[in-house]
N, C-alpha and C positions, 0 to 999 in steps of 0.2 A: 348380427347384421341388422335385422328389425330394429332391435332396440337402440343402433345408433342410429339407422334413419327415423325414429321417432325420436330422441334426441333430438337431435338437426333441424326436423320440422318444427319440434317446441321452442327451439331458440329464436328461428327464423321470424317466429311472431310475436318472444315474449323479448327480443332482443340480447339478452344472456343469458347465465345462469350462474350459480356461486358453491363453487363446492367448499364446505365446511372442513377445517382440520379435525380427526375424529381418532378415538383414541389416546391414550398418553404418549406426554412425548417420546418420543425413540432415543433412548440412552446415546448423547452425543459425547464422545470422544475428541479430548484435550488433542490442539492442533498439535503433532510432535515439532520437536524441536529445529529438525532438519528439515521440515517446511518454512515454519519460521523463520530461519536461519535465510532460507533462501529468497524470501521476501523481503528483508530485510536490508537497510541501506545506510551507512556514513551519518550519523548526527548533522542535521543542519539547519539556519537557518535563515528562510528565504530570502534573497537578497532581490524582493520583487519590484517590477516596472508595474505599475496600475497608469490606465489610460484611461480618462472620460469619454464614453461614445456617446450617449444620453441619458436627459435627466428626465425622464417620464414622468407619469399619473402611476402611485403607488411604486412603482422603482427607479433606481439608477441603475443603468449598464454602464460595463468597463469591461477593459480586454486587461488581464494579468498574465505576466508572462516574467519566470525565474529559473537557473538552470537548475534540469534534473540531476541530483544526486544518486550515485550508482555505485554498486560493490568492484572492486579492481578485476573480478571475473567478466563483467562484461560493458562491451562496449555501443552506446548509446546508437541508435538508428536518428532520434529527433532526442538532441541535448537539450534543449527548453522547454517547460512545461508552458502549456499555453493554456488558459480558457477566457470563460465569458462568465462575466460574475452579475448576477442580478441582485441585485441588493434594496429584499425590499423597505420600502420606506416607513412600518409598522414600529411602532416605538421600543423602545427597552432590546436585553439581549433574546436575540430570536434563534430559530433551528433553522439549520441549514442542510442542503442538499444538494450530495456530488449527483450530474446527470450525465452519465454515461451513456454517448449517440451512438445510431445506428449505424453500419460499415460504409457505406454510401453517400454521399448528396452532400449541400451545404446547411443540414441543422434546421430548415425551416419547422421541421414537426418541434423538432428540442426547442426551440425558442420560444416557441408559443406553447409550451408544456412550462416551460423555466418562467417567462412570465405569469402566467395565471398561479403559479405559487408564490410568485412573489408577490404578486396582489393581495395572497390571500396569507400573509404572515410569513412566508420561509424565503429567506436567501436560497440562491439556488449557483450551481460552479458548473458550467456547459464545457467539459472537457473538451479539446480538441484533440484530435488524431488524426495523421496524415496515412497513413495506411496500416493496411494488415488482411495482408494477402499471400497466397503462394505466388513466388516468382520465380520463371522459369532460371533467371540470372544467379538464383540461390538453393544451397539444399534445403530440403522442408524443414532441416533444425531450424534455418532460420526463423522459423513463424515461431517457434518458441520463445527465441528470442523479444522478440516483437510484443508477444502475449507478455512474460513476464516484466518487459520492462512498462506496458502498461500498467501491470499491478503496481508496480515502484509509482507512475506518473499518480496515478489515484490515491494512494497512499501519502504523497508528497501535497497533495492538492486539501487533503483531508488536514496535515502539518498547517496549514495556510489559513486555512477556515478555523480550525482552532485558537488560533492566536489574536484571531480579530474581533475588536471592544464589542461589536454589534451581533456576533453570534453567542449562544449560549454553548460550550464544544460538550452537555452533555446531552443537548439535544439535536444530532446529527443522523444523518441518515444516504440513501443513495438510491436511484433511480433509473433503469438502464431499460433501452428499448430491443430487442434481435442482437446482433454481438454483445450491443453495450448491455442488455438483460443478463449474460452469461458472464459478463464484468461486473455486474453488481452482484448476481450470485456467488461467483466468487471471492469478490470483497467483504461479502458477509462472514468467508470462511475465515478471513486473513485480516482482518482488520476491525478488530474488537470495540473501537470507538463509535462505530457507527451502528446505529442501534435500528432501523427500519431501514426495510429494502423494496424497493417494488421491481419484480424482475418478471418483466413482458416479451414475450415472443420469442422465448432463449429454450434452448434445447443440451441437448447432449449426446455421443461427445463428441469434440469438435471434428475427427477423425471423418467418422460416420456421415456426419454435415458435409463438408468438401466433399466425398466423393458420390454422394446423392443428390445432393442439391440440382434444381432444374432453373436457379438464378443465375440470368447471364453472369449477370457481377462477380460471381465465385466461378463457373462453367469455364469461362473463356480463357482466367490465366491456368486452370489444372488442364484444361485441354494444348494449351502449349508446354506444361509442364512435361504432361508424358510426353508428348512428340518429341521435346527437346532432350530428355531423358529416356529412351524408348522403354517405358514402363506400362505395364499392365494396369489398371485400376487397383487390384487388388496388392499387389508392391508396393503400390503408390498410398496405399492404406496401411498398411503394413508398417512401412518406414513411417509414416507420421503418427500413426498410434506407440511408437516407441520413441520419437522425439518429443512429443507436446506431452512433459507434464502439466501444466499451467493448464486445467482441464476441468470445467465445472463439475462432473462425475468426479474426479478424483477430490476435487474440496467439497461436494457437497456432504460427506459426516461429518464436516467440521463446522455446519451454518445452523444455526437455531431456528426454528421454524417457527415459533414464536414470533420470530423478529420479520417474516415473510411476507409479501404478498403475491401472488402471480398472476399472468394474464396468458390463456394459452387459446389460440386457435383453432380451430375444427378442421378448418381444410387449406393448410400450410403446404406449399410444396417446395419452400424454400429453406426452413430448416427442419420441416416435416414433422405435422403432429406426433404421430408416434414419438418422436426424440424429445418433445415437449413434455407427456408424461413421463418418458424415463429419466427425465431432470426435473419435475414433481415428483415422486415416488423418491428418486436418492435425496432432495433436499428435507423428506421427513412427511410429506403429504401436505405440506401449508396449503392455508384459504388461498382457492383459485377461481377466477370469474373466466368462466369459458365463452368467446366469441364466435358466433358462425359466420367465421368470413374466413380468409387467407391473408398471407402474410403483409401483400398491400390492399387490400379491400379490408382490411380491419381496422383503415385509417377510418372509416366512415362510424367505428366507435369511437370514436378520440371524446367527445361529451363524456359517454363514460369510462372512458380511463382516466378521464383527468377528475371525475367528479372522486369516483372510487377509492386514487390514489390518496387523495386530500384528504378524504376519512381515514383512511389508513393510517396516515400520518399522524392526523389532532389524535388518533385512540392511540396508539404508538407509543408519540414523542412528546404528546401534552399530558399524559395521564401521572 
């Protein structure tokens, strides 16, 4: 207990702290087959719409938007893939990077994350997602659904970035903030093209997260969930830790930590420190810059997560 309030107090004045990966790697184990398999989607290629939204200082924005390809097992919630493409204006083939937003809001933090990389040499692809949530209208399998067909959109998005003159596709990577962190961690387990990950604010597992959490955002549809289902919390945990494989725990011994970076908060009550290191610890113990703030007062790092991530990257994806 001392020793984490003296932590706390060191951070609080020296601003963060970095914990080093320490040890050898932890013998990672080839993704099987039937993960694969299940990630896995129909040959295609995109048949995309790009729009000009602006042509800035150091980039152009555009909205691209093509339908998602999907296995005949399942059927699509959002059939078009959408995002927001920053395309910086830095010469020759460059690295790009999928940014996997936060469950909430309209993207202003991702934007101004997406821009400053592309100022600074990386294209960047601002995913869109319309939800993913528990609904009381749905069994909890549905969030699996939801989850998984995400990893197909990211995966499809990653097809797109690859084929274009201006990227380099061996210099890729992906970027995710709170759900979207737990989407880029698991991207890292299921999609081997992309080589650097910065996964902030993400936890584990998702199960655990919903029925803990003290964020309206998640709070209000599980509290109509039980009432509409007269379910106990612990049911209600139950059925969803047996529906959601799509589960950063369960892909993380598949992520190389090599390829990691994290960003984990001190006093999270929204996917809750604790679940922050037990998704540090299963991704292998990668370098983590610890902040003393909560899950939205750790906006007021945003300098350094954006400085941080950028070195990340040039050591990374430049070396």
């Amino acid at each position: 207990m001392l020793r984490g309030i003296a932590l706390a107090l060191t951070l609080a004045f020296t601003g963060c702290a970095t914990i080093s990966a320490k040890g050898p790697q932890p013998l990672r184990p080839a993704l099987p087959p039937e993960v694969a398999a299940y990630y896995d989607y129909p040959s295609h290629a995109p048949d995309a719409v790009r729009a000009l939204v602006t042509d800035g200082p150091g980039h152009r924005l555009s909205i691209v938007r093509f339908p998602l390809s999907v296995p005949a097992d399942l059927t699509p919630t959002e059939p078009v893939v959408e995002f927001e493409w920053f395309e910086s204006a830095s010469p020759g083939r460059r690295p790009a990077i999928v940014f996997n937003p936060i469950l909430g809001g309209d993207y202003p933090l991702e934007r101004g994350i997406c821009r400053y990389l592309a100022q600074h040499g990386y294209h960047a692809a601002l995913i869109h997602r319309k939800t993913l949530k528990i609904s009381p209208e749905h069994p909890v399998a549905h969030l699996e659904l939801l989850l998984r067909q995400g990893m197909l959109r990211i995966r499809q998005v990653v097809d797109w970035m690859a084929m274009q003159e201006t990227v380099d596709p061996e210099r890729m990577g992906s970027f995710g903030i709170s759900m979207g962190g737990m989407a880029s961690a698991m991207t890292a387990a299921v999609e081997p093209r992309l080589k650097a990950h910065v996964v902030a604010l993400a936890g584990g597992p998702i199960a655990d997260i919903l029925m803990t959490t003290r964020d309206t955002l998640l709070t209000k549809p599980r509290h109509r969930y039980l009432e509409r289902n007269q379910l106990t919390l612990e049911e209600m945990r139950r059925q969803l830790t047996a529906a959601v494989q799509t589960d950063p725990l369960r892909l993380a011994p598949y992520a190389d930590r090599t390829q990691l970076l994290m960003f984990i908060t001190l006093f999270d009550r929204t996917i809750g420190t604790s679940r922050e290191f037990t998704l540090w610890r299963a991704l292998g113990r990668p370098p983590a810059v610890l902040m003393p703030f909560g899950h939205y007062t750790s906006y007021l790092m945003l300098p350094v997560l954006k400085h941080r991530s950028l070195r990340f990257f040039r050591k990374t994806l430049d070396r």
